[in-house]
Every structure is written in structure tokens, then in C-alpha cells.
Steps between C-alpha positions, in 0.01 A plus 500: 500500500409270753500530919857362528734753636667695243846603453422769253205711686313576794224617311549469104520881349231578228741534216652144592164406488370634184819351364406176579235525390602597147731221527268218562244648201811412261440867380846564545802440280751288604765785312346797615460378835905358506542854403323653771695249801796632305378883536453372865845368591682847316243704680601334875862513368483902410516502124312710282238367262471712200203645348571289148527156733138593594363581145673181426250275727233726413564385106557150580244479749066469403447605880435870561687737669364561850479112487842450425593819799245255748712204435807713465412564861403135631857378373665767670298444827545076446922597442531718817307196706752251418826712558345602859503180594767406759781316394457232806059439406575501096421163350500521125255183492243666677544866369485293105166327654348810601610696164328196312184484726486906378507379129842519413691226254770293675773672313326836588472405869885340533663779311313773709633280835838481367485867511573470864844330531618657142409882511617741740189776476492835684211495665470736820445291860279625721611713817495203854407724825741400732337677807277824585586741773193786576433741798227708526635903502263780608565868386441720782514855310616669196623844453157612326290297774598474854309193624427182228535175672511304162578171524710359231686129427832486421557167331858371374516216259806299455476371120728260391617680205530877584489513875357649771180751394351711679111636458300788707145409523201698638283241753196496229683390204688260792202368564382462083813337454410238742166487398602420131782259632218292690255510202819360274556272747133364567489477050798279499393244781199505273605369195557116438834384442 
């Protein structure tokens, strides 16, 4: 793909890649690979696809089967991209450009973007943090030891979805977590967008 900014990914997945791949090789049927966007969409949706559907690609198909799982995998990665798109940044020309640019047809590419105003998937949202409370507690003495002095963080997350949490932490895995938060942090204003 090129530099532009993409609506699709960040950083494109390796199954989306490999997919791509495939697709610009020509190695893949156009039937199988309708097949496997429509596997996509009932998969997203919550449907069930049968162990016979599957032997049926695998008949109809020349393409093996962990390369027909890897692709299986791409389309279900390149599906779940488009419907996490938000309603308000979703133009179906440039999501069809993009699709194309990853070796996709033009009826491949618009029928996957139609996807987004005419099917109504279930696909879980991710939890928002809506704000962090924390205080630092220190246990003084337990009734098998009189004197401790451990210090331990009491943090309370308020999630959008369930509510307030609340976690006990000892200082050193406190001070991991941060650790690991800063490293995550530092990898991500690393990588070019």
C-alpha cells in the first residue's frame, strides 16, 4: 500500500498481508475467494459455517488447506477493518481504493464496502476508560505478622461498558505495569503512520 493515510490499518496485520498478496499473484479464485468474503460477513454476523461448506471450497478450490485457513484469516481481518470504521470517517470511495490497491476486483472491493451501510454484524467494541482513580494503601500488620508496612495501589477504573473496577496491586508489579505501559508507549510513537 502506499504512505497515504489509511482508513483500514495502522499497521496492516500479516494475514491481510499474505492475502494480498495471494490476491495480486492471481493465485486465487475469483469463486472461492467470493466464498470466503461470504464466510466473512456470516462469521461477523454470528452464523455457523458447517464442516460440508468447508469441504465444499476445499473440492472446488486447487489451493491447499492451511492456504485457504491463511486467507480465510486475511478476509476476516480485511471485514472487521471496514465495519470498525466510524460511521462519520467512512468514505466508500476511498475504503474501494484501498481494497483495490490490496488486489481486490472492483466488484470485490464495492461489495465488501457495501457491507458497511447494508449488514448489521456483531462485532464486540472495545471498553473507553472514562477516568482512573488510585491511592497508595499500606498494610500495617496482619494477624500472623505484627509489623509489614507493605505498600500497595489501589487503582479503580471506570470502563465504559461494565463500570467502575477495582484492582489491588503490590508496588513491584505497580511499577512493571508502568514499565510495560512506557515501553508500549515508546513502540507506538515509533512506528510510521
Amino acid at each position: 500500500m502506499n504512505a497515504s493515510p489509511s482508513l483500514l490499518f495502522v499497521v496492516v496485520p500479516k494475514p491481510v498481508e499474505q492475502l494480498s498478496k495471494q490476491l495480486q499473484s492471481k493465485m486465487v479464485d475469483p469463486v472461492v475467494l467470493q466464498t470466503l468474503i461470504d464466510f466473512s460477513i456470516r462469521y461477523w454476523k454470528g452464523e455457523e459455517i458447517c464442516n460440508s461448506e468447508w469441504e465444499n471450497v476445499m473440492k472446488e478450490s486447487y489451493l491447499p488447506l492451511t492456504l485457504l485457513e491463511e486467507l480465510f484469516s486475511g478476509m476476516l481481518n480485511l471485514i472487521f477493518a471496514v465495519f470498525r470504521i466510524p460511521e462519520k470517517l467512512f468514505i466508500s470511495k476511498l475504503v474501494c481504493d484501498e481494497l483495490i490497491q490490496l488486489g481486490f476486483k472492483m466488484e470485490q472491493a464495492e461489495h465488501i464496502t457495501n457491507l458497511k451501510t447494508t449488514s448489521k454484524p456483531d462485532i464486540p467494541s472495545f471498553m473507553k476508560l472514562r477516568g482512573v482513580k488510585w491511592r497508595i494503601d499500606v498494610t500495617i500488620s496482619t494477624s500472623n505478622v505484627c509489623r509489614i508496612l507493605e505498600p500497595w495501589i489501589l487503582m479503580e477504573f471506570n470502563l465504559s461498558s461494565v463500570g467502575p473496577k477495582t484492582i489491588h496491586i503490590p508496588l513491584t508489579q505497580f511499577h512493571s505495569l508502568r514499565y510495560q505501559v512506557a515501553s508500549c508507549l515508546t513502540q507506538l510513537n515509533k512506528l510510521s503512520v
